[in-house]
Backbone as JSON Lines, residues from 0, in Angstrom:
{"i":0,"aa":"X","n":[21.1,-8.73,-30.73],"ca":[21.17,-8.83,-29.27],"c":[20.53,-7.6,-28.65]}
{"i":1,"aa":"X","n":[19.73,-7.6,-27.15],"ca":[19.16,-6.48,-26.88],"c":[19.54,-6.3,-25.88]}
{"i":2,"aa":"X","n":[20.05,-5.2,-25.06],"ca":[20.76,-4.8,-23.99],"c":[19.66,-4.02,-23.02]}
{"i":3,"aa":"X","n":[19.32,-4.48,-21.92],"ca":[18.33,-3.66,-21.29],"c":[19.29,-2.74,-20.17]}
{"i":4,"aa":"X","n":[19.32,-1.51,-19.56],"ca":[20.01,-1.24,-19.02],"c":[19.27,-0.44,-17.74]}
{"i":5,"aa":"X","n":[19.22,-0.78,-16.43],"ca":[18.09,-0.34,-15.34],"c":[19.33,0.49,-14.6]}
{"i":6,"aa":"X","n":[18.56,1.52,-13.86],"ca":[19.18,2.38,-13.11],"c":[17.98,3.11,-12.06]}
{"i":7,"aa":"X","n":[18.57,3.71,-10.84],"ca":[17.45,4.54,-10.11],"c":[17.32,3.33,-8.81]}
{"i":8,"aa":"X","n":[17.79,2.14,-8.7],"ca":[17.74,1.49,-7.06],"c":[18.19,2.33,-6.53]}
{"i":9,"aa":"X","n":[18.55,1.87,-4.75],"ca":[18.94,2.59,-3.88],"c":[18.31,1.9,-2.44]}
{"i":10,"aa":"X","n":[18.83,2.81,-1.4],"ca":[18.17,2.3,0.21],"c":[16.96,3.81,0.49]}
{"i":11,"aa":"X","n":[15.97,3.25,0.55],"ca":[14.8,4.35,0.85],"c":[14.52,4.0,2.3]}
{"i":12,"aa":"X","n":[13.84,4.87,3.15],"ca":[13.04,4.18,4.27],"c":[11.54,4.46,3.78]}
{"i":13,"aa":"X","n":[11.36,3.83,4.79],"ca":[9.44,3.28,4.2],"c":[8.94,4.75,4.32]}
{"i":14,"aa":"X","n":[7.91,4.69,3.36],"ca":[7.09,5.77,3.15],"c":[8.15,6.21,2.12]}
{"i":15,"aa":"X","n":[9.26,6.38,1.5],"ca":[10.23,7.17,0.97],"c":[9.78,6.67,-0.5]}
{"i":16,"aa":"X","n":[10.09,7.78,-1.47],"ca":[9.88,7.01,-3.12],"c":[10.98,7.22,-4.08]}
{"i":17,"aa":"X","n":[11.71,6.24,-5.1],"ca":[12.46,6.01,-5.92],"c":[11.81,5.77,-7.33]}
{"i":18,"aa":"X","n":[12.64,6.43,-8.24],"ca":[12.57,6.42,-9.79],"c":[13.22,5.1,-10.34]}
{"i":19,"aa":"X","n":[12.76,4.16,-10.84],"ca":[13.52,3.37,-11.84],"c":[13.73,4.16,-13.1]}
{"i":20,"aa":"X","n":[14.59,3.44,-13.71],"ca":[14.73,3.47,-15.33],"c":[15.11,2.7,-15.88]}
{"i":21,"aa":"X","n":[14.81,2.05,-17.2],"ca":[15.38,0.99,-18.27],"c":[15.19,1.33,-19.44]}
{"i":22,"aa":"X","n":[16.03,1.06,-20.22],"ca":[16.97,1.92,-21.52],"c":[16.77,0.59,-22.6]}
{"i":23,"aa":"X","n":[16.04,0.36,-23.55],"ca":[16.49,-0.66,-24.6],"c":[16.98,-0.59,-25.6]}
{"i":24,"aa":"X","n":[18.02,-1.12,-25.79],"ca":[18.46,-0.88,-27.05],"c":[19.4,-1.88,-27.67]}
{"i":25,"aa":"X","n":[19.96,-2.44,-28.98],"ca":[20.21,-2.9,-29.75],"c":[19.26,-4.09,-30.71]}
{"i":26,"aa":"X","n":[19.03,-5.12,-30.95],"ca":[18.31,-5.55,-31.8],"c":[16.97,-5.62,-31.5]}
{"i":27,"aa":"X","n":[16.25,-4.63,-31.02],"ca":[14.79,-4.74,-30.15],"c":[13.59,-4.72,-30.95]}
{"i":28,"aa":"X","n":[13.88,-4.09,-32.78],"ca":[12.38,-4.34,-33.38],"c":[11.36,-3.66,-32.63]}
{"i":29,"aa":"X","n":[10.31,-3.94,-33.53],"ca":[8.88,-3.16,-32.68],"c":[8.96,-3.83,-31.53]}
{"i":30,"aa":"X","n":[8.81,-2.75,-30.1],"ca":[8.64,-3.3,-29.25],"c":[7.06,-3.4,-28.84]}
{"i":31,"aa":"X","n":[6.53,-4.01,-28.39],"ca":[5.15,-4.13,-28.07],"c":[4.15,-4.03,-26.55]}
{"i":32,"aa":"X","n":[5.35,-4.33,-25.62],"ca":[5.48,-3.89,-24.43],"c":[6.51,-4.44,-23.64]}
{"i":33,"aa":"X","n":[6.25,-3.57,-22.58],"ca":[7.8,-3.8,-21.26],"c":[7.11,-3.97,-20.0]}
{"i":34,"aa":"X","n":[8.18,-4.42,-19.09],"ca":[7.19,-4.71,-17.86],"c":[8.52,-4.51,-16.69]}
{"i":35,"aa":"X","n":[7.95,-4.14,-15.48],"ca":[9.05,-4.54,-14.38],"c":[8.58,-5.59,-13.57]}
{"i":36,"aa":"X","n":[9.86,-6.51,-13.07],"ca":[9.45,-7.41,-12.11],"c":[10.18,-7.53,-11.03]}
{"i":37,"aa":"X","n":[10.14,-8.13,-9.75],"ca":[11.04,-8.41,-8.73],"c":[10.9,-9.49,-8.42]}
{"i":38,"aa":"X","n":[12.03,-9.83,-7.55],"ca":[12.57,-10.97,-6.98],"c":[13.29,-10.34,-5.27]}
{"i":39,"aa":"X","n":[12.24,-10.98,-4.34],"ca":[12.79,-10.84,-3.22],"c":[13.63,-12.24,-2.87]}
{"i":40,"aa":"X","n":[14.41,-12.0,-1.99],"ca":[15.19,-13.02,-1.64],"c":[14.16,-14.38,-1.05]}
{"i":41,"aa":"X","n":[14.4,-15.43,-1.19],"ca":[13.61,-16.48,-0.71],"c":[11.82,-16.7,-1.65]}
{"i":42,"aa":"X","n":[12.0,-15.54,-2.73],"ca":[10.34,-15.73,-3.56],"c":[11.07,-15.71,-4.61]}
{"i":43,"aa":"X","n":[9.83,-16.28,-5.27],"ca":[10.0,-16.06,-7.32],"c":[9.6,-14.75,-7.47]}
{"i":44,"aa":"X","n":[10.07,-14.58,-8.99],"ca":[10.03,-13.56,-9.12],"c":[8.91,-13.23,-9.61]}
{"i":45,"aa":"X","n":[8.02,-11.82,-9.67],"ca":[7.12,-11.13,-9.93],"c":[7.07,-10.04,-10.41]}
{"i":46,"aa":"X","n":[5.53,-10.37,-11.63],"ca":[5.34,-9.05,-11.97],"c":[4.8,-7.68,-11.49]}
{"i":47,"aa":"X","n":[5.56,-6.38,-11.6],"ca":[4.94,-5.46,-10.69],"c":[4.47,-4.75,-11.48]}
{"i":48,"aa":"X","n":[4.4,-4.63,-12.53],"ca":[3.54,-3.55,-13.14],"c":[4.19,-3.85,-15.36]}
{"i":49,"aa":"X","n":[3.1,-3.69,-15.69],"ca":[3.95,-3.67,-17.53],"c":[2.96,-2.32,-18.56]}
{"i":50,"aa":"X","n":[3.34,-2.11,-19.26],"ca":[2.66,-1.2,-20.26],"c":[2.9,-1.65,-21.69]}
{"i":51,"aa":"X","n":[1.66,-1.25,-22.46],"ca":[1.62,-1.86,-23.89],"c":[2.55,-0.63,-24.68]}
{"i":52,"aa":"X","n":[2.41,-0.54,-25.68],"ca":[2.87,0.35,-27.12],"c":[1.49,1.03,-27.09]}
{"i":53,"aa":"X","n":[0.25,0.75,-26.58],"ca":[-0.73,1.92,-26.38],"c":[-0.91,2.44,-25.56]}
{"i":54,"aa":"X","n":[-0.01,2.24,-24.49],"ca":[-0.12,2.7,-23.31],"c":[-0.68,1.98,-21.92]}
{"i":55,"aa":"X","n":[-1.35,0.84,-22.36],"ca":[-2.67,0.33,-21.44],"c":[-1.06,-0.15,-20.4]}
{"i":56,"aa":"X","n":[-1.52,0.44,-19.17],"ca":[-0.79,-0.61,-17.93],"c":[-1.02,-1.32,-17.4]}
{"i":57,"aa":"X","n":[-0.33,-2.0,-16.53],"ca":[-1.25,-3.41,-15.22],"c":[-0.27,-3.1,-14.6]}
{"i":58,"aa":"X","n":[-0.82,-3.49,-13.42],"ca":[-0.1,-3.61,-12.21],"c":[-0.45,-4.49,-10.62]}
{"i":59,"aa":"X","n":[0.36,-4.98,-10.5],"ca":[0.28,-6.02,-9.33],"c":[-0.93,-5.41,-7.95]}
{"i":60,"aa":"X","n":[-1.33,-6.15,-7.82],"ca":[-2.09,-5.47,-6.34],"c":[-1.99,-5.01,-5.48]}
{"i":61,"aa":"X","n":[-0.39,-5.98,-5.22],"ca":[-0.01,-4.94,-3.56],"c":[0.91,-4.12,-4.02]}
{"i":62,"aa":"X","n":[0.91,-3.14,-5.55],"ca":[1.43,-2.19,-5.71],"c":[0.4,-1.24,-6.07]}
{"i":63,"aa":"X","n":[-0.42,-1.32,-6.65],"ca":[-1.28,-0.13,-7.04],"c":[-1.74,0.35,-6.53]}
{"i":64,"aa":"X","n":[-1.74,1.89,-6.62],"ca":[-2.29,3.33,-5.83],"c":[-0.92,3.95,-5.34]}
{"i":65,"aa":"X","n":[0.24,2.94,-5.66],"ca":[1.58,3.51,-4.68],"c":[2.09,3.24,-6.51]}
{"i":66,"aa":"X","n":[2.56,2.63,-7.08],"ca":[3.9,2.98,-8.09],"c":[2.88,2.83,-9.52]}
{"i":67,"aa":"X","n":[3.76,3.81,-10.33],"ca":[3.09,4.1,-12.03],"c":[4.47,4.22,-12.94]}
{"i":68,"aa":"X","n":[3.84,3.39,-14.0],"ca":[4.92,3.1,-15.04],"c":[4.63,3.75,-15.88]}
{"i":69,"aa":"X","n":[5.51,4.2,-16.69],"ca":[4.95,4.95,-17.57],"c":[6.4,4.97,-19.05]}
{"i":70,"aa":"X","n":[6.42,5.63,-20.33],"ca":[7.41,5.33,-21.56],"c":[7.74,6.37,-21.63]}
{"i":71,"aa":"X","n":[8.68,7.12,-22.24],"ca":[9.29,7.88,-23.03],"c":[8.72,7.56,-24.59]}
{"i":72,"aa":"X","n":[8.36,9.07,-25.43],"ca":[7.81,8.44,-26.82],"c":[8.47,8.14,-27.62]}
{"i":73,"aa":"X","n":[9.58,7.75,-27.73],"ca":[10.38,6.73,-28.53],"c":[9.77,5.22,-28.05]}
{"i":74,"aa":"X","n":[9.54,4.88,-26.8],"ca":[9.24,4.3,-26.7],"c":[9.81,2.91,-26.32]}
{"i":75,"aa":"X","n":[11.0,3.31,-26.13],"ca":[12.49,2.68,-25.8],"c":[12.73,2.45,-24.38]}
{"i":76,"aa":"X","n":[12.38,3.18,-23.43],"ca":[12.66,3.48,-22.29],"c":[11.15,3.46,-21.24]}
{"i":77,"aa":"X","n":[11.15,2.79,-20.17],"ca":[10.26,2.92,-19.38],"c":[10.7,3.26,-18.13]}
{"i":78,"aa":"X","n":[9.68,4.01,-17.14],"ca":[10.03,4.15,-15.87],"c":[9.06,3.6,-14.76]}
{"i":79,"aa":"X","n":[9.64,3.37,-13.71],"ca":[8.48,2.89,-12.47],"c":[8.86,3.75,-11.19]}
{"i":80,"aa":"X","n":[7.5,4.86,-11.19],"ca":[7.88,6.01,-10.32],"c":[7.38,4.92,-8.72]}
{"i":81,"aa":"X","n":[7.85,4.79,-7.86],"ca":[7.62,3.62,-6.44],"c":[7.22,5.17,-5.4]}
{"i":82,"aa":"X","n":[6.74,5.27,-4.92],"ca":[6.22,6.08,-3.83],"c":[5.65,5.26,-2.83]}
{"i":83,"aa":"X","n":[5.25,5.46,-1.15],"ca":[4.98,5.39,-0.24],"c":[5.41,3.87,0.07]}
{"i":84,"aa":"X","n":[6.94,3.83,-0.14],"ca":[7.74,2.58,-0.3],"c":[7.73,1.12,0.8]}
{"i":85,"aa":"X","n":[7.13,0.33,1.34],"ca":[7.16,-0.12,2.0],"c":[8.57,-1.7,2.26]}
{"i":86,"aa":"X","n":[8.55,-1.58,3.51],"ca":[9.87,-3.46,3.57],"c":[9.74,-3.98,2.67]}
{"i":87,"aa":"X","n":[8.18,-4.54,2.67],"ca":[7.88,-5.42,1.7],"c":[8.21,-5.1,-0.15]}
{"i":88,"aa":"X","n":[8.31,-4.14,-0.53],"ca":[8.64,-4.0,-1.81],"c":[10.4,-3.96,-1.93]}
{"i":89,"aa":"X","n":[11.24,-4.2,-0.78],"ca":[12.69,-4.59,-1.02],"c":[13.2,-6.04,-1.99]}
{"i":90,"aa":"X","n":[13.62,-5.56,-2.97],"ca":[13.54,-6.76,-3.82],"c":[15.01,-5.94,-5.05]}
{"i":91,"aa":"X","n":[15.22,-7.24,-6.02],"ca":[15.91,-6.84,-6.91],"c":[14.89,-6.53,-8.0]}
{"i":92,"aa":"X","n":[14.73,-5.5,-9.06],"ca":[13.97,-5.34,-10.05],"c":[14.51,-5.27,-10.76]}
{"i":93,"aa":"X","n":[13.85,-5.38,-12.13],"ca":[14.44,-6.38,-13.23],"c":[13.37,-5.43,-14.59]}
{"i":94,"aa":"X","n":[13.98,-5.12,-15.31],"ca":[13.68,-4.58,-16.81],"c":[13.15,-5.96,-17.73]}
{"i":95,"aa":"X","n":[12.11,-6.03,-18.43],"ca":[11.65,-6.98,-18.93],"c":[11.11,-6.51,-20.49]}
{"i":96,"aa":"X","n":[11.63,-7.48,-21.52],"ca":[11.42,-6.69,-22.35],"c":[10.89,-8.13,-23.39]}
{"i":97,"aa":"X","n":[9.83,-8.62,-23.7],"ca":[9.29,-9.79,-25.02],"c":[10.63,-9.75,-26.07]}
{"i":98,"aa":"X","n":[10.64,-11.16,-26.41],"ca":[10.53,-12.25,-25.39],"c":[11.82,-13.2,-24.59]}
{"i":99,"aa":"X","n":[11.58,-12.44,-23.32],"ca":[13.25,-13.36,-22.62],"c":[14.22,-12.98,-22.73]}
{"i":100,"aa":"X","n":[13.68,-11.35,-22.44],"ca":[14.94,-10.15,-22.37],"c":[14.65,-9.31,-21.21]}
{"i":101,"aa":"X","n":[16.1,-9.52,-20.05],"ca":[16.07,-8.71,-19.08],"c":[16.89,-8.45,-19.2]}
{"i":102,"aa":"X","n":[16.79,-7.55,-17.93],"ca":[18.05,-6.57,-17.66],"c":[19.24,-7.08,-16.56]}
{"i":103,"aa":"X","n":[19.79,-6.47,-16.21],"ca":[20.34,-6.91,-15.0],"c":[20.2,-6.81,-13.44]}
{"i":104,"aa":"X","n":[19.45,-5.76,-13.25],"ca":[18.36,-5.91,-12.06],"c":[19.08,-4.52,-11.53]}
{"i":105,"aa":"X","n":[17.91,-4.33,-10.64],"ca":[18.78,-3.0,-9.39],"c":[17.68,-3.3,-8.37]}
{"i":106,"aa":"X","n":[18.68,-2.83,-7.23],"ca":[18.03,-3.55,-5.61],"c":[17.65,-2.14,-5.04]}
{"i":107,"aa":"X","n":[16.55,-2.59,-4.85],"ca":[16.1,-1.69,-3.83],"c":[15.92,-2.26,-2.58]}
{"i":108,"aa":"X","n":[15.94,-1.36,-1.47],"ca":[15.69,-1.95,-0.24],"c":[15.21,-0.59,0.51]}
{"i":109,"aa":"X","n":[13.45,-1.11,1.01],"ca":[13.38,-0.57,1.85],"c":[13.36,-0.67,3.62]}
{"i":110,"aa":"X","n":[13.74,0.1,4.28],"ca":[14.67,-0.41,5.71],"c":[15.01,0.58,5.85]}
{"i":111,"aa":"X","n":[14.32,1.4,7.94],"ca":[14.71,2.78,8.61],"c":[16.18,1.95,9.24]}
């Protein structure tokens, strides 16, 4: 069984920036990559950004130039640094880990 464990939501106002974190651990094997996604209320959910085991990232469009993901070298743990935070990125985010392993989400909301 693999336990993803996210931390670092919160209420920002726009322009403001927040740290995620997600922690994997128990039956996880080589992992090969991780990804974050959200879910705003009333949309499906989406990918905002993922990174390989070599590092290579992606990231959604109407996030890039504003948030970077990046691992710890264990390689266990990823983060999604969110800067120049806008409404529109208020959503629940979600730790994603191959194949059909999440986390339990953390909400961010941005809102002066």
């Amino acid at each position: 069984q693999v336990q993803l464990v996210e931390s670092g939501g919160g209420l920002v106002q726009p322009g403001g920036s927040l740290r995620l974190s997600c922690r994997a651990s128990g039956n996880i094997g080589t992992i090969t990559a991780m990804a974050w996604h959200r879910q705003a209320p009333g949309k499906q959910r989406e990918l905002v950004a993922s990174i390989s085991s070599g590092g290579r990232t992606n990231y959604a469009d109407s996030v890039k130039g504003r948030f970077t993901i990046s691992r710890d070298n264990g390689k266990t743990a990823i983060y999604l640094q969110m800067n120049n935070l806008k409404p529109d990125d208020t959503a629940v985010y979600y730790c994603y880990l191959p194949f059909n392993n999440w986390g339990q989400g953390t909400q961010v909301t941005v809102s002066s």
